[in-house]
C-alpha positions in Angstrom: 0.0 0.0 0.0 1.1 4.2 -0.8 2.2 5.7 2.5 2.4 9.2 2.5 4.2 11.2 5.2 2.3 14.0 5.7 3.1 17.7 7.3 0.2 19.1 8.4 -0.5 23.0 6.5 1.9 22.1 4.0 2.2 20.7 0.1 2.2 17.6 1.1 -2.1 18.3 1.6 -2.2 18.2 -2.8 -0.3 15.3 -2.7 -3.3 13.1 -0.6 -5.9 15.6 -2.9 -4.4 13.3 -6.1 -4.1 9.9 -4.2 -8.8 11.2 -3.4 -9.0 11.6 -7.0 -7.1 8.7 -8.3 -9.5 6.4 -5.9 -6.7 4.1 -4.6 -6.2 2.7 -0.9 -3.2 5.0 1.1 -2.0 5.4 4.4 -1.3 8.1 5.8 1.8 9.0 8.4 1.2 12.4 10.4 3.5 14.9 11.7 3.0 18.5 13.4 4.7 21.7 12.8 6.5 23.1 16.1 4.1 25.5 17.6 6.5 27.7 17.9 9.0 27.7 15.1 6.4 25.9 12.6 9.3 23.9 11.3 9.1 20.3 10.6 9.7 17.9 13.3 13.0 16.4 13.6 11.2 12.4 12.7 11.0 13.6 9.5 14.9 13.2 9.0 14.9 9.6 9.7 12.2 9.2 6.4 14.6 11.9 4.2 17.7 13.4 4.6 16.2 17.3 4.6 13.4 16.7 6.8 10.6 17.5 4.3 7.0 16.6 3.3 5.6 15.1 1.2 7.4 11.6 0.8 5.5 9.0 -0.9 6.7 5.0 -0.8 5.3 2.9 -2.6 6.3 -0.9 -2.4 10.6 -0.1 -3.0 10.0 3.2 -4.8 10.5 6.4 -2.4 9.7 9.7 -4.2 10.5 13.0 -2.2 9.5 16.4 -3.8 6.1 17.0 -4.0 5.8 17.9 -8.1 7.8 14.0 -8.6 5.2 12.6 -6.4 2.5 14.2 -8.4 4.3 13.2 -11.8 4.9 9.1 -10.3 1.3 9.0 -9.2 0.1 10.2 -12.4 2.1 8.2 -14.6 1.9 4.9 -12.3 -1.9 5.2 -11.4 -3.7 7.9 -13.5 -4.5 5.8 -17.0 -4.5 8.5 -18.7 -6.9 10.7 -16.6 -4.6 13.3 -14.8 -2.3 13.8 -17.5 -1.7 13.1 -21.4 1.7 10.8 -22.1 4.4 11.9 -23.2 3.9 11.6 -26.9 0.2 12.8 -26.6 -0.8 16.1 -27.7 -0.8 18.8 -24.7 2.1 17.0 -23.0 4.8 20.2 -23.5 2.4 22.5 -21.8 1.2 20.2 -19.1 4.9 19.3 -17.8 6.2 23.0 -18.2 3.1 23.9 -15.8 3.7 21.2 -13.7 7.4 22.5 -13.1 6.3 26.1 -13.2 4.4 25.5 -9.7 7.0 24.9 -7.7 10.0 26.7 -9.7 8.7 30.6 -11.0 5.9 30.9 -9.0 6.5 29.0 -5.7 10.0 31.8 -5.3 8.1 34.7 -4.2 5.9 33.4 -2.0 8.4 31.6 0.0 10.0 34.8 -0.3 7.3 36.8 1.1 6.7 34.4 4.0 10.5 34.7 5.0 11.0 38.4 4.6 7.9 39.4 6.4 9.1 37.8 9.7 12.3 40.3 9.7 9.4 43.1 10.0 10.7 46.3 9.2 14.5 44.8 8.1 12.4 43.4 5.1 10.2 46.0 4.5 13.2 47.2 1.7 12.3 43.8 -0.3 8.5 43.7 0.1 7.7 45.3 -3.3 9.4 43.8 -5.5 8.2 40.5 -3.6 4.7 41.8 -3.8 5.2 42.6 -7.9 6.7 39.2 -8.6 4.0 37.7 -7.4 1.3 40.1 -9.1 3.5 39.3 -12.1 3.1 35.2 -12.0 -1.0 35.9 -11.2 -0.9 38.0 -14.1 0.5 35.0 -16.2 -1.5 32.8 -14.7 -4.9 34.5 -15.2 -4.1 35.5 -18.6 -3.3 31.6 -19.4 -6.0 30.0 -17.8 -8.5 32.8 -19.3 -12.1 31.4 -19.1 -11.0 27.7 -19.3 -11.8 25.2 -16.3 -8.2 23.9 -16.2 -5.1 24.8 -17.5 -4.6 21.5 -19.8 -7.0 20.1 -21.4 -10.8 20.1 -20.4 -10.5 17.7 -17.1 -8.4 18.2 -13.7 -4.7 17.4 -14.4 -1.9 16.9 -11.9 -0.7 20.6 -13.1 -4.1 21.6 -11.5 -3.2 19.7 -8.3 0.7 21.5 -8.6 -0.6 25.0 -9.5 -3.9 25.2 -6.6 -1.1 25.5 -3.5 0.4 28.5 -5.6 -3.6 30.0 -5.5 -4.2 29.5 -2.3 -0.9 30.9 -0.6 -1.9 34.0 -2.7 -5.3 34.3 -1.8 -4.3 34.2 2.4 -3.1 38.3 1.5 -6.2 39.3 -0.9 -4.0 38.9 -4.2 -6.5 37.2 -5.8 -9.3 39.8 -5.2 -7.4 41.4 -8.6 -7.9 38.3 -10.8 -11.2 37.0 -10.5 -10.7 34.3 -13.2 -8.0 32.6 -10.8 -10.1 33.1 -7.9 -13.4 31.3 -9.6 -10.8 28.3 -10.7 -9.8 28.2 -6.9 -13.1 27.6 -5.6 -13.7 25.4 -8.0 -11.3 22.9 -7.5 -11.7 23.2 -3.6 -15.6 22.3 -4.4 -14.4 18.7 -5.2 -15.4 15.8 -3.1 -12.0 14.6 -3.3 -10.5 17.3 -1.9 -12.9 17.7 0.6 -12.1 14.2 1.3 -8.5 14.9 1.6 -9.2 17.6 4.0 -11.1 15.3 6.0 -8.1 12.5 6.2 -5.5 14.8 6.3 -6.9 17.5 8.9 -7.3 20.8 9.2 -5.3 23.2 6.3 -4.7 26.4 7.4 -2.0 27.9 5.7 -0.1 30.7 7.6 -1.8 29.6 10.7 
């Protein structure tokens, strides 16, 4: 059986969101952020080196990274459903959106996040953080237009990637300025299978 060690408020929460929709049997292995730092807990090291979540094993395989996991599950267990192959049509703009996630658009908000603990040390760098990330919703919005996904005309793993991006950016109000993003948003959280993941997972509240 999939284990997946799971952070609680973290990316690991899209990760059990997939395993919902693909309908197979998981378990899941919790851990809880220090109350005070809200760092991972030091168990985590003994399942990978950096301490991180989301790890997936499945039977001998061991996949760290959270846009990997999403990739393995997809091509191991999706048949087709959460992603085209390779040689299928729509398979250049569903990996570069995949990637995108967690590479252009992920930056600034971890940026924004670090910088506005130093208070008014980082006050220097909040616009540019704040344009960077009004740039990639800009992209975002313009790409998505009045589509339901991003790829396609069904729920892709690239969905799955890009929703953590949304709702980080909707905790400050960024999305007020692109309702196109913010309709998609609601949207995908309307799923039963990510409500189920909720459920299994427990409570997501990022920034709490």
């Amino acid at each position: 059986m999939i284990r997946i060690h799971h952070l609680n408020n973290s990316r690991s929460q899209r990760v059990l969101w997939l395993l919902e929709e693909l309908e197979i049997d998981y378990e899941i292995v919790f851990y809880q952020r220090d109350k005070q730092t809200r760092l991972a807990p030091p168990e985590l090291k003994a399942v990978h080196p950096l301490g991180k979540s989301p790890v997936l094993e499945d039977g001998d395989v061991t996949v760290a990274e959270s846009g990997a996991i999403v990739d393995y599950l997809v091509r191991t267990y999706g048949k087709g459903a959460f992603g085209p192959a390779a040689d299928e049509a729509g398979y250049t703009s569903y990996n570069e959106w995949l990637h995108y996630a967690e590479g252009s658009a992920a930056l600034p908000l971890i940026l924004a996040l670090y910088v506005g603990r130093l208070g008014e040390a980082g006050a220097p760098l909040q616009p540019r953080i704040r344009g960077e990330i009004a740039n990639n919703l800009a992209y975002m919005a313009s790409a998505l237009g009045e589509r339901p996904f991003f790829v396609g005309d069904h729920l892709t793993g690239a969905d799955i990637m890009l929703s953590f991006v949304l709702e980080a950016s909707n905790l400050s109000g960024a999305l007020e300025h692109f309702p196109n993003l913010k309709a998609y948003l609601a949207r995908l959280q309307a799923r039963d299978a990510y409500k189920r993941a909720i459920e299994k997972g427990g409570p997501y509240q990022l920034g709490a």
